[in-house]
C-alpha positions in Angstrom: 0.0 0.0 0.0 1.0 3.3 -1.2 0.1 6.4 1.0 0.9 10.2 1.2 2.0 11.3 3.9 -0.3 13.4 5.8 2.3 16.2 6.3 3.1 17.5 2.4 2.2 20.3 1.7 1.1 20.2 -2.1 1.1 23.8 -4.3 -0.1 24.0 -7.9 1.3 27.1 -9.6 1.6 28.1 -13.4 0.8 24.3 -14.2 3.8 22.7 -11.9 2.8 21.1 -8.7 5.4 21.8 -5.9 5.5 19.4 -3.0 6.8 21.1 0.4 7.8 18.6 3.5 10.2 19.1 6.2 11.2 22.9 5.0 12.3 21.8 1.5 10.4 22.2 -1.8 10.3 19.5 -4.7 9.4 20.3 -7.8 7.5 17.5 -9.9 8.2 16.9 -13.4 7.0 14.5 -16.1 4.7 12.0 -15.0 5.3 12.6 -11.4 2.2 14.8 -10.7 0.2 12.3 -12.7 1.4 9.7 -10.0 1.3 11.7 -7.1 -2.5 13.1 -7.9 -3.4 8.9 -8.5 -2.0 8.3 -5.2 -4.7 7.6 -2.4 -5.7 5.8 0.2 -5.3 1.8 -0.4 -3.1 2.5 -3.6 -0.9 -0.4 -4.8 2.1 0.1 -7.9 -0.3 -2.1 -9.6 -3.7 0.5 -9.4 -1.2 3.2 -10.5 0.9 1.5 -13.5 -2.8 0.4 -14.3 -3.9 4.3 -14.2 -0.2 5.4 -16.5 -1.1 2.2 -19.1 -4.6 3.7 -19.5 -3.8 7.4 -19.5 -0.7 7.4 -21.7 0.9 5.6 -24.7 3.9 3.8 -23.0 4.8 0.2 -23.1 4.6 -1.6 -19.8 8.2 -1.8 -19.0 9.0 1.5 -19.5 5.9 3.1 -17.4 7.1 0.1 -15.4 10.6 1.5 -14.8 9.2 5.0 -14.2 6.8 4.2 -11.4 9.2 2.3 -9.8 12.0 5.5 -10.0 9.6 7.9 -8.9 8.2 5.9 -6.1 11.8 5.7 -4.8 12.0 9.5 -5.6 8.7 9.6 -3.1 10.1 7.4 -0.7 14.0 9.1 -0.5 12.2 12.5 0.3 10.0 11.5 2.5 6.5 12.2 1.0 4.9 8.1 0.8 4.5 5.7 2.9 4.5 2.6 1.0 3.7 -0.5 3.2 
């Protein structure tokens, strides 16, 4: 299970959506927002490579490979819990 943690601070300005945690600001890029927006309560990496395969024209290995960067990303900075 994939959850945010309840103490980001998300910011959506001039179509970038800034994350702020622990007095640092992270800037998401690419398909990050996509991801972070899909993530919810009871989220999996299977419910959101299912949302990426549906929503964009990318093979399964590569969205594959991306979720499982950016969920590292997530994890590194401290903005997921993923149990």
């Amino acid at each position: 299970m994939i959850e945010k943690n309840p103490f980001v601070t998300e910011k959506y300005q001039d179509n970038n959506l800034f994350l702020i945690y622990n007095n640092k600001v992270h800037i998401l890029t690419g398909i990050a927002p996509f991801i972070w927006e899909n993530i919810g309560v009871g989220s999996t990496k299977e419910n959101l490579l299912s949302a990426i395969l549906v929503n964009f024209e990318v093979k399964p290995k590569k969205a594959n490979k991306d979720l499982e960067k950016i969920i590292k990303k997530f994890e590194r900075i401290g903005v997921i819990i993923n149990n």
